[in-house]
PDBQT receptor file of N, H, CA, C and O in Angstrom, charges set to zero:
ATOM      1  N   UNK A   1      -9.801  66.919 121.723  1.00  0.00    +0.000 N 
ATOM      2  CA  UNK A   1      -8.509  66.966 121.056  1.00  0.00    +0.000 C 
ATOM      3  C   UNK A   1      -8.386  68.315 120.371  1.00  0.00    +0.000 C 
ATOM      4  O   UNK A   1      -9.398  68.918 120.016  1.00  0.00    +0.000 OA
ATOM      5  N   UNK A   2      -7.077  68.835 120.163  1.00  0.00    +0.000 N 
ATOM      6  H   UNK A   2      -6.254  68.345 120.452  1.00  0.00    +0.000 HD
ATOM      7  CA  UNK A   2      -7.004  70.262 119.616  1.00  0.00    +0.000 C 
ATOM      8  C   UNK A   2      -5.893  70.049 119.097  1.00  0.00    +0.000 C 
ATOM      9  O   UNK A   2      -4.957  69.646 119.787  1.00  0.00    +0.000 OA
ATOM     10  N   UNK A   3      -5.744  70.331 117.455  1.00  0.00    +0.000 N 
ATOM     11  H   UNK A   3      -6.504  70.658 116.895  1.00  0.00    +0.000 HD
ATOM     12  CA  UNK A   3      -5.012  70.184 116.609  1.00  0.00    +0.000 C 
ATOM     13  C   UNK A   3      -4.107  71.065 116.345  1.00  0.00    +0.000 C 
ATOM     14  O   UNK A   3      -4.488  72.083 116.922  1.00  0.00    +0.000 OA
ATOM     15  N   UNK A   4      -2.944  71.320 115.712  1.00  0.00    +0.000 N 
ATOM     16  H   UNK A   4      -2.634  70.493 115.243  1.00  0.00    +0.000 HD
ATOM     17  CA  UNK A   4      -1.974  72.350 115.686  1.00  0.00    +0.000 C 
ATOM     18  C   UNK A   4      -1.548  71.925 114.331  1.00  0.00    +0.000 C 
ATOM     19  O   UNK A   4      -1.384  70.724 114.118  1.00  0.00    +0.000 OA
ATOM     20  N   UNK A   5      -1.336  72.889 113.301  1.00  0.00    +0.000 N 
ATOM     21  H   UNK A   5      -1.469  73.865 113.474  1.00  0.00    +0.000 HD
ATOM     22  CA  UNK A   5      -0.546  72.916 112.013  1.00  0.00    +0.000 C 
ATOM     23  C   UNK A   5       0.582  73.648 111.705  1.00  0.00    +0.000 C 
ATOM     24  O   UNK A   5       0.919  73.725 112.887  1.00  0.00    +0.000 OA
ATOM     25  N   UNK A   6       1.384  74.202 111.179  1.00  0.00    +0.000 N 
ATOM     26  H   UNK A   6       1.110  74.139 110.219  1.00  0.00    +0.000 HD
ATOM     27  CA  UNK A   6       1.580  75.376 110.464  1.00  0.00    +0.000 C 
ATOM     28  C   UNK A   6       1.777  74.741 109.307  1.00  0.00    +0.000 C 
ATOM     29  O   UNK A   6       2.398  73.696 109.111  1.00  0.00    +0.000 OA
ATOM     30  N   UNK A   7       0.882  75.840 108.101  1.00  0.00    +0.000 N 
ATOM     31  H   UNK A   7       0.378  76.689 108.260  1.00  0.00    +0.000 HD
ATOM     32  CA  UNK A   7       1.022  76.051 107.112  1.00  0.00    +0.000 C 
ATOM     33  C   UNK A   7       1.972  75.701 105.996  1.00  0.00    +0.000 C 
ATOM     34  O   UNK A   7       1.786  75.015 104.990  1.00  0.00    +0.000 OA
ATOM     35  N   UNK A   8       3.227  76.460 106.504  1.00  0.00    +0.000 N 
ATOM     36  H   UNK A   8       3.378  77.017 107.321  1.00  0.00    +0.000 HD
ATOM     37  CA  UNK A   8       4.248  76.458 105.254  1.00  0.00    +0.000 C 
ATOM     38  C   UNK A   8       5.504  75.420 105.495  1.00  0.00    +0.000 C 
ATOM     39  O   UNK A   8       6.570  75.344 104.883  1.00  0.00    +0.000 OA
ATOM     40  N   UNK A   9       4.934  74.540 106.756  1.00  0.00    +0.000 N 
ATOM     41  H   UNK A   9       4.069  74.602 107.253  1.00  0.00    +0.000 HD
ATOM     42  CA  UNK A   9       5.992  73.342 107.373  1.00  0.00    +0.000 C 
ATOM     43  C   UNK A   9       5.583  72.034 106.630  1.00  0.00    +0.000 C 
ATOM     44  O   UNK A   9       4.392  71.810 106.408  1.00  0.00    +0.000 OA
ATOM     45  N   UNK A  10       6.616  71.123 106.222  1.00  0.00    +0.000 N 
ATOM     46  H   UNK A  10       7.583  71.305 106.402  1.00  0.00    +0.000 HD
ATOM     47  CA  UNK A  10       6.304  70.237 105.293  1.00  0.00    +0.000 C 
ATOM     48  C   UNK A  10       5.894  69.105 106.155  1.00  0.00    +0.000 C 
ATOM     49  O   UNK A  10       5.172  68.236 105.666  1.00  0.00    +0.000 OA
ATOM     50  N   UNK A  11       6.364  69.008 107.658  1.00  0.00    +0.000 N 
ATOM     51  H   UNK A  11       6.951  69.713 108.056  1.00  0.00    +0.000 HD
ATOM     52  CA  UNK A  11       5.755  68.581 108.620  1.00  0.00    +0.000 C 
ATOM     53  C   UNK A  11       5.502  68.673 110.257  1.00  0.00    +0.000 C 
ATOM     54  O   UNK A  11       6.382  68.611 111.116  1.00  0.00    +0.000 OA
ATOM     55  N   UNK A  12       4.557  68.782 110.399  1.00  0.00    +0.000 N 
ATOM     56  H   UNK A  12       3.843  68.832 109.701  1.00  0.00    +0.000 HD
ATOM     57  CA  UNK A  12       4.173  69.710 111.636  1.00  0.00    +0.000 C 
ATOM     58  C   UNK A  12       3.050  68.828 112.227  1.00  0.00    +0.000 C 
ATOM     59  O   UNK A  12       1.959  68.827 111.656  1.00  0.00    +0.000 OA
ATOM     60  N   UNK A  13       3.227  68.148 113.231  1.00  0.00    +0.000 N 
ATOM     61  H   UNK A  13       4.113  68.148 113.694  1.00  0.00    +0.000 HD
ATOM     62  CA  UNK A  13       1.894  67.893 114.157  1.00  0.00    +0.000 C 
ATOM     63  C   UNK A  13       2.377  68.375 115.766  1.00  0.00    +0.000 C 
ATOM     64  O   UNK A  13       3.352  68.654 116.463  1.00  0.00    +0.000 OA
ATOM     65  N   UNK A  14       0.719  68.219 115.753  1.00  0.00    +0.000 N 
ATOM     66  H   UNK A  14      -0.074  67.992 115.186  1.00  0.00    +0.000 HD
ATOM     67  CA  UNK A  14       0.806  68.888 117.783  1.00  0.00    +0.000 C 
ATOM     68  C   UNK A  14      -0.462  68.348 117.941  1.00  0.00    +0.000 C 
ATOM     69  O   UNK A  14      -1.172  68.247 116.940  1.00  0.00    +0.000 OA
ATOM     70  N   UNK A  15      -0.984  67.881 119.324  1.00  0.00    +0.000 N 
ATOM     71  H   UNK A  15      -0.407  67.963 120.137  1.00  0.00    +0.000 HD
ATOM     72  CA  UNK A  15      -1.828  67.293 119.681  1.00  0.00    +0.000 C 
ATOM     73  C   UNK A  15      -2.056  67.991 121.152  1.00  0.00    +0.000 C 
ATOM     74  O   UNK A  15      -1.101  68.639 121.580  1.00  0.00    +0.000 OA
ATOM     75  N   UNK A  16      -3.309  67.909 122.009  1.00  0.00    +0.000 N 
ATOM     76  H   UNK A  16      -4.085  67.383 121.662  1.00  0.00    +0.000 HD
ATOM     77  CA  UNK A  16      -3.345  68.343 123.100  1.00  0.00    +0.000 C 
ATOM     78  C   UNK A  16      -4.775  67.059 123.324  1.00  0.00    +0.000 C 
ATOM     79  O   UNK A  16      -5.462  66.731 122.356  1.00  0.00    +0.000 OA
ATOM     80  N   UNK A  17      -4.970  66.578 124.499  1.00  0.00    +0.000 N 
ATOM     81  H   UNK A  17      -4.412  66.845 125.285  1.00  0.00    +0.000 HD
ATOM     82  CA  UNK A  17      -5.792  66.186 124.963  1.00  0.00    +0.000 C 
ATOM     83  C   UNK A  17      -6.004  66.056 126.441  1.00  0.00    +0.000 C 
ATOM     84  O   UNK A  17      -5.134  66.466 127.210  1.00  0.00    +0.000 OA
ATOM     85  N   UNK A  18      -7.246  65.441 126.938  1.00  0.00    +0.000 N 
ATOM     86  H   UNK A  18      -7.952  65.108 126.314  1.00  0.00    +0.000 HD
ATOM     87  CA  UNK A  18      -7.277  65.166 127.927  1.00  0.00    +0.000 C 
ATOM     88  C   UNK A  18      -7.769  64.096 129.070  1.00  0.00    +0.000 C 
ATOM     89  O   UNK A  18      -8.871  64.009 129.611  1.00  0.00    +0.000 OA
ATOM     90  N   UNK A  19      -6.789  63.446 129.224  1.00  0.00    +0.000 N 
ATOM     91  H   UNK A  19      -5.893  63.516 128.785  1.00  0.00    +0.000 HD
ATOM     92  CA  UNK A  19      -7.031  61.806 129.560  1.00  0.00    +0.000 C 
ATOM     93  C   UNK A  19      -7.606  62.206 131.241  1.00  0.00    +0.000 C 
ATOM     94  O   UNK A  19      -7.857  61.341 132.080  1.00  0.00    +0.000 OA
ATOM     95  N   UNK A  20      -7.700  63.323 131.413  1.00  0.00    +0.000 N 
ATOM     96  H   UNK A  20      -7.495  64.025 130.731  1.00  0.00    +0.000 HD
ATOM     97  CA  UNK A  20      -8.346  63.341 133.201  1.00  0.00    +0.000 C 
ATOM     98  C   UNK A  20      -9.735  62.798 132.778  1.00  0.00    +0.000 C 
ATOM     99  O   UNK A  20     -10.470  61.908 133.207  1.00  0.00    +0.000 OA
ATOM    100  N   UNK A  21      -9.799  63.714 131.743  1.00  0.00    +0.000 N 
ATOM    101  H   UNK A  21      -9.203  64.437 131.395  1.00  0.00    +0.000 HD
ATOM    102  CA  UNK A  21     -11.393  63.304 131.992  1.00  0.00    +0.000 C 
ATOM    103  C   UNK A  21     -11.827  62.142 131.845  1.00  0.00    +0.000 C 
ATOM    104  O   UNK A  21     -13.032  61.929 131.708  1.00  0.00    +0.000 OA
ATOM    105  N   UNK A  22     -11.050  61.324 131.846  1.00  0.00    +0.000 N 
ATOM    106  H   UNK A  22     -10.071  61.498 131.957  1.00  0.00    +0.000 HD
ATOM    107  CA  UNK A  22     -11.664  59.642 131.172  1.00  0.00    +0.000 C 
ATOM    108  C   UNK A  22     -10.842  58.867 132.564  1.00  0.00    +0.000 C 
ATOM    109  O   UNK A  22     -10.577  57.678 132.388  1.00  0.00    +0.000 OA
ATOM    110  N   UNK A  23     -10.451  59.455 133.860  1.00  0.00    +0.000 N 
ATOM    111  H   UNK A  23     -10.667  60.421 134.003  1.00  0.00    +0.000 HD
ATOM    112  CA  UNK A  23      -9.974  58.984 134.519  1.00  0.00    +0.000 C 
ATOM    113  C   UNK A  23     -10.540  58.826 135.712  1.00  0.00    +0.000 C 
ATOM    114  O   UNK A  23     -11.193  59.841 135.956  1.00  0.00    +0.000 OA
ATOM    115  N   UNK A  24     -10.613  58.028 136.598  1.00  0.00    +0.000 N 
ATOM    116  H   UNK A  24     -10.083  57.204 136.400  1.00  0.00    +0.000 HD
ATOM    117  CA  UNK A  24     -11.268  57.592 138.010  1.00  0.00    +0.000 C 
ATOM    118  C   UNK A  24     -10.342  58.325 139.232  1.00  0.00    +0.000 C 
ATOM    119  O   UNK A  24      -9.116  58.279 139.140  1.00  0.00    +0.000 OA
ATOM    120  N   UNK A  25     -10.753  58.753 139.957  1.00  0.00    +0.000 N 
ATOM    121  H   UNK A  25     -11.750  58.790 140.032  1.00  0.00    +0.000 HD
ATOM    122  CA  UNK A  25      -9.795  58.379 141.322  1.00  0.00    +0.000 C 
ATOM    123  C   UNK A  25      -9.361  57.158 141.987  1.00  0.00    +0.000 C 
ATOM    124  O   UNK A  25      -8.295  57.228 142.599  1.00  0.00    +0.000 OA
ATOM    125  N   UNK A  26     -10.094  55.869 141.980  1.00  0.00    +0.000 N 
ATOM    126  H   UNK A  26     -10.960  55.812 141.483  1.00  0.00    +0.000 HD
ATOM    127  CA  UNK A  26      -9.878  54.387 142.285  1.00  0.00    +0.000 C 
ATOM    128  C   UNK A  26      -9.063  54.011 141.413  1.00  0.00    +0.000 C 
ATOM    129  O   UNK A  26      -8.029  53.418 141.718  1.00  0.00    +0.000 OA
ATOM    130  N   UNK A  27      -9.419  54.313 140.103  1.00  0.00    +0.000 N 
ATOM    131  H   UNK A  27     -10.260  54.794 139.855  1.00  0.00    +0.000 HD
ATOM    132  CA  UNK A  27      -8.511  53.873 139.269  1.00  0.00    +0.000 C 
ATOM    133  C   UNK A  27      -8.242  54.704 138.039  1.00  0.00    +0.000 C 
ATOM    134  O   UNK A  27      -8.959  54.795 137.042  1.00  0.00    +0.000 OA
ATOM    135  N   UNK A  28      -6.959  55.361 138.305  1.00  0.00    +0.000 N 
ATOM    136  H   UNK A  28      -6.377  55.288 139.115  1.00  0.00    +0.000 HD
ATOM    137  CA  UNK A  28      -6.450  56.232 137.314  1.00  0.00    +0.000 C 
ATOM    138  C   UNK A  28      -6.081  55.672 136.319  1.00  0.00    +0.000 C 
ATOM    139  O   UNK A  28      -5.631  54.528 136.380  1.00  0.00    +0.000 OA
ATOM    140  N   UNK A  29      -6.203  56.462 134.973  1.00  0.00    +0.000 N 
ATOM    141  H   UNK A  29      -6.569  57.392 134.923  1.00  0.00    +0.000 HD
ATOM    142  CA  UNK A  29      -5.155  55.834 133.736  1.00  0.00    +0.000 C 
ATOM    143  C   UNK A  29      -4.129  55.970 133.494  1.00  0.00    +0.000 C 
ATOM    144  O   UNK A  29      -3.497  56.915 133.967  1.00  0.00    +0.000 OA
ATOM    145  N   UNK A  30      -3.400  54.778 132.389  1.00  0.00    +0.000 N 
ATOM    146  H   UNK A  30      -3.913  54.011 132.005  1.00  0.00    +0.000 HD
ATOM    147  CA  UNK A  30      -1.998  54.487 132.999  1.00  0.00    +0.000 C 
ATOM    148  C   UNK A  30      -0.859  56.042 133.032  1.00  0.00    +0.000 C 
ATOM    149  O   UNK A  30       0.265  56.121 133.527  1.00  0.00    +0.000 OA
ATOM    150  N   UNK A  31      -1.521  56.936 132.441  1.00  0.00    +0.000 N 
ATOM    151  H   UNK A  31      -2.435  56.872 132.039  1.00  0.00    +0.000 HD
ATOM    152  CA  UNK A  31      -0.552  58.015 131.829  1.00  0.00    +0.000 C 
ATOM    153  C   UNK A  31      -0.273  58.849 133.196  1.00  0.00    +0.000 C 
ATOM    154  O   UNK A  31       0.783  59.443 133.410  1.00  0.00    +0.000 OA
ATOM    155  N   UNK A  32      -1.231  58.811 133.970  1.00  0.00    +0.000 N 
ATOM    156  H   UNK A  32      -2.089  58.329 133.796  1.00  0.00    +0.000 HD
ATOM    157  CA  UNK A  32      -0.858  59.160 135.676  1.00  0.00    +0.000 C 
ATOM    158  C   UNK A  32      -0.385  58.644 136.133  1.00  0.00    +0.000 C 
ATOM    159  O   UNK A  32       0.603  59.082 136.722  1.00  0.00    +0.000 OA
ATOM    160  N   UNK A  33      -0.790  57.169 136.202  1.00  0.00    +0.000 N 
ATOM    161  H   UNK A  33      -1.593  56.814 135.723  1.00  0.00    +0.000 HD
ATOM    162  CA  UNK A  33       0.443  55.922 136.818  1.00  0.00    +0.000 C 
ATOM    163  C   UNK A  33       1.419  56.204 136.880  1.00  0.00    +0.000 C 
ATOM    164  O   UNK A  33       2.068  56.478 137.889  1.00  0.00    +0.000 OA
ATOM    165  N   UNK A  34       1.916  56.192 135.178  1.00  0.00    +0.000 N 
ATOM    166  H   UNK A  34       1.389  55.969 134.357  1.00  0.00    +0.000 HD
ATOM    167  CA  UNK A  34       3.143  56.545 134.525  1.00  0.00    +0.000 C 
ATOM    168  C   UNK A  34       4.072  58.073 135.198  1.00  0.00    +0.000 C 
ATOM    169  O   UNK A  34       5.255  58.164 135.525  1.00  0.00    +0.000 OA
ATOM    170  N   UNK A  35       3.052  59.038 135.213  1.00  0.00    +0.000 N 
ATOM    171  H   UNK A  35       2.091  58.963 134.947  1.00  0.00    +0.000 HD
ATOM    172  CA  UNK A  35       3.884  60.203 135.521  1.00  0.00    +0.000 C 
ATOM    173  C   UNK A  35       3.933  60.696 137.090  1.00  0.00    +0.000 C 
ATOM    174  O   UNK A  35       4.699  61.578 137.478  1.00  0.00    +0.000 OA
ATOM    175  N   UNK A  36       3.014  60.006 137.925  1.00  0.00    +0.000 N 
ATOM    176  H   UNK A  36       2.392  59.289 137.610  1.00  0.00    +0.000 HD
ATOM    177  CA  UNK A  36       3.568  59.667 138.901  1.00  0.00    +0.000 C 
ATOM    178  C   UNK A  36       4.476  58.977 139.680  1.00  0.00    +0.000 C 
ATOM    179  O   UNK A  36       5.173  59.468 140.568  1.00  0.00    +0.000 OA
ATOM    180  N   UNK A  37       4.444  57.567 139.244  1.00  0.00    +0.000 N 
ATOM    181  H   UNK A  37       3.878  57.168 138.523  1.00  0.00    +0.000 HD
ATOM    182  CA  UNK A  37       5.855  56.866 139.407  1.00  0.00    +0.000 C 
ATOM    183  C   UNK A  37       7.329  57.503 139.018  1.00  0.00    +0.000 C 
ATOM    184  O   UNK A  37       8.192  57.885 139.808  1.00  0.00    +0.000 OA
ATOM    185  N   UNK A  38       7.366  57.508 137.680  1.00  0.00    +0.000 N 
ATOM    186  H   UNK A  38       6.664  57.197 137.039  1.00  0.00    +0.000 HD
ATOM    187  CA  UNK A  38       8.576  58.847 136.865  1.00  0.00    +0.000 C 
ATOM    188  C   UNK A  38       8.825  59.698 137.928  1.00  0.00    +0.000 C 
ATOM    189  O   UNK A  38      10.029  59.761 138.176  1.00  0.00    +0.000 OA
ATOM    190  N   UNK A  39       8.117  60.386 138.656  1.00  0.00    +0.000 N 
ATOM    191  H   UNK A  39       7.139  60.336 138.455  1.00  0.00    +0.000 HD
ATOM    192  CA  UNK A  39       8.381  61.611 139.357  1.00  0.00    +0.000 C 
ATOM    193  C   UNK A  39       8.617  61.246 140.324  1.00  0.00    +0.000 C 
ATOM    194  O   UNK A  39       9.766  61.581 140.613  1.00  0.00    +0.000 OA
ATOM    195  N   UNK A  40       8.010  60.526 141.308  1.00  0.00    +0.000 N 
ATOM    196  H   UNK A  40       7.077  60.254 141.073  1.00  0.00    +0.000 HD
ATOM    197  CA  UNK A  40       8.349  59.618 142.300  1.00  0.00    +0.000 C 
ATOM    198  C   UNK A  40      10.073  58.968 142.445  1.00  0.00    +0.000 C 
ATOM    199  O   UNK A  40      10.879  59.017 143.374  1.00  0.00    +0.000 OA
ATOM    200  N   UNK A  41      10.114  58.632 141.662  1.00  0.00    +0.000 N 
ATOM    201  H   UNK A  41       9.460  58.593 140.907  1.00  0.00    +0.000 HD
ATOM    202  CA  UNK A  41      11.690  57.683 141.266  1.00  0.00    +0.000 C 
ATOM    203  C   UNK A  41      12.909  58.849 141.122  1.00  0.00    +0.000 C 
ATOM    204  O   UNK A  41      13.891  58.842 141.864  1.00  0.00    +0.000 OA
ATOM    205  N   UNK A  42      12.679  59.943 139.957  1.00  0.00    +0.000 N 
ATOM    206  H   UNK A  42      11.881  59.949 139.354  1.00  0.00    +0.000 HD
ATOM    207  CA  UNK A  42      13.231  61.203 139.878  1.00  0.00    +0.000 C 
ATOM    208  C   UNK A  42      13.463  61.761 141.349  1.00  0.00    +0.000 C 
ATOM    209  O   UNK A  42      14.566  62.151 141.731  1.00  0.00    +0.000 OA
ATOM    210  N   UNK A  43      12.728  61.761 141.856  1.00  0.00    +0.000 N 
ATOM    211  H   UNK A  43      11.832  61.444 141.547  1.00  0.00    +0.000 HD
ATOM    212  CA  UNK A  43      12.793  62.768 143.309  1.00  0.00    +0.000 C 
ATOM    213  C   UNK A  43      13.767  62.012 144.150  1.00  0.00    +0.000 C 
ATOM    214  O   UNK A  43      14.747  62.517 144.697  1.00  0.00    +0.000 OA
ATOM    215  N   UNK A  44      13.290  60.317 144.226  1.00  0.00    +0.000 N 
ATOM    216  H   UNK A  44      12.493  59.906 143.781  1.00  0.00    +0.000 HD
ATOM    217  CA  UNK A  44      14.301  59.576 145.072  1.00  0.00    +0.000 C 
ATOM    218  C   UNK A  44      15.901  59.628 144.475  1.00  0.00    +0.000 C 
ATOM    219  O   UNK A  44      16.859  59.606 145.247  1.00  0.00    +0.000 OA
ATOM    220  N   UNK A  45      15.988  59.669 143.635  1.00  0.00    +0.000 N 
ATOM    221  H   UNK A  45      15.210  59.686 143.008  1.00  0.00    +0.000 HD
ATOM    222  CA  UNK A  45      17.155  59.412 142.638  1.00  0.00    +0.000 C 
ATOM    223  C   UNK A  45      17.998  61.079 143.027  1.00  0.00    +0.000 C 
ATOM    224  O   UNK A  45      19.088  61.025 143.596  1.00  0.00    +0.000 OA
ATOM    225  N   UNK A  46      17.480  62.267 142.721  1.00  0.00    +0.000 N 
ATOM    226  H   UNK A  46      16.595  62.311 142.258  1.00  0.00    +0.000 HD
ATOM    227  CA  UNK A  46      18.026  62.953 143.506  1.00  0.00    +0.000 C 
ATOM    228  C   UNK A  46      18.224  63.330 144.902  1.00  0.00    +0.000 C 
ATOM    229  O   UNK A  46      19.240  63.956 145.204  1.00  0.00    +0.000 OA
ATOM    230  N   UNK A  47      17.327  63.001 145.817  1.00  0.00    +0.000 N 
ATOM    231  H   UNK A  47      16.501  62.493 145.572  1.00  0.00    +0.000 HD
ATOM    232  CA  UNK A  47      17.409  63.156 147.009  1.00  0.00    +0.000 C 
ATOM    233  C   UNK A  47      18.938  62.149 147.374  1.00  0.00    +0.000 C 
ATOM    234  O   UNK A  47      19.736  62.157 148.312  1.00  0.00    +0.000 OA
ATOM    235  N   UNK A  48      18.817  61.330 146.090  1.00  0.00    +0.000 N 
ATOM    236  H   UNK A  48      18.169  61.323 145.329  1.00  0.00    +0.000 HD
ATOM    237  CA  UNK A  48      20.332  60.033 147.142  1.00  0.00    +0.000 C 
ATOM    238  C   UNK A  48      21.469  60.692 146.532  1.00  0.00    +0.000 C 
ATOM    239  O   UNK A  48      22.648  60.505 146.832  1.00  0.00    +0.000 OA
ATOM    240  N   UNK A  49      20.958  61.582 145.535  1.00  0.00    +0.000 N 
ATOM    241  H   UNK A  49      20.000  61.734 145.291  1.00  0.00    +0.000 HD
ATOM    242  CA  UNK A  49      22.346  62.154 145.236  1.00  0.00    +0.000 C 
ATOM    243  C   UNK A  49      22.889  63.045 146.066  1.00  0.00    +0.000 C 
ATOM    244  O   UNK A  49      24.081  63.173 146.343  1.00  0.00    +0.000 OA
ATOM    245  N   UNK A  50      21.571  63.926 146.623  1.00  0.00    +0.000 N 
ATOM    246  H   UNK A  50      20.602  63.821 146.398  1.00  0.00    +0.000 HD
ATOM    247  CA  UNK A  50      22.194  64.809 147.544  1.00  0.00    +0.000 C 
ATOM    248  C   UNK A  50      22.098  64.887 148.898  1.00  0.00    +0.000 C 
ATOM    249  O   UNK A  50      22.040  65.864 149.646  1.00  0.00    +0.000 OA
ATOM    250  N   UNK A  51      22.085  63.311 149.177  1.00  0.00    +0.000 N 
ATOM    251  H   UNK A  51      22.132  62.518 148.570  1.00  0.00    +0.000 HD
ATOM    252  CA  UNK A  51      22.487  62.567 150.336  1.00  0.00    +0.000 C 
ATOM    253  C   UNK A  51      20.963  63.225 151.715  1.00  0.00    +0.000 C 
ATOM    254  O   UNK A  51      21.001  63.652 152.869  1.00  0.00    +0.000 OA
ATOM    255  N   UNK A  52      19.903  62.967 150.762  1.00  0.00    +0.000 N 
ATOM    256  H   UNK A  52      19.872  62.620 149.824  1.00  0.00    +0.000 HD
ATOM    257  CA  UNK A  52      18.674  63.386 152.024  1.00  0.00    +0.000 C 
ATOM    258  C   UNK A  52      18.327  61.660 152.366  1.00  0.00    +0.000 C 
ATOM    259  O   UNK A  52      17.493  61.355 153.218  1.00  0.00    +0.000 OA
TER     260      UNK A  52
């Protein structure tokens, strides 16, 4: 995890991590699931818009 502040902000968070590494190829975690499907659906959703 890698933290982010600034100083003179009365509130400020930022976070970075990394869920690959805690992830399988058989079985991914859900946050790939998640952003694969999302992207998946996105792509279909425009492709019908622009009639592919």
């Amino acid at each position: 995890v890698v933290g982010v502040e600034i100083k003179d902000h009365p509130f400020f968070v930022a976070y970075q991590f990394h869920p690959e590494f805690k992830s399988d190829y058989g079985k991914p975690r859900k946050i790939f699931e998640q952003l694969a499907t999302t992207a998946h659906n996105l792509s279909e959703t425009k492709n019908k818009k622009a009639g592919k």
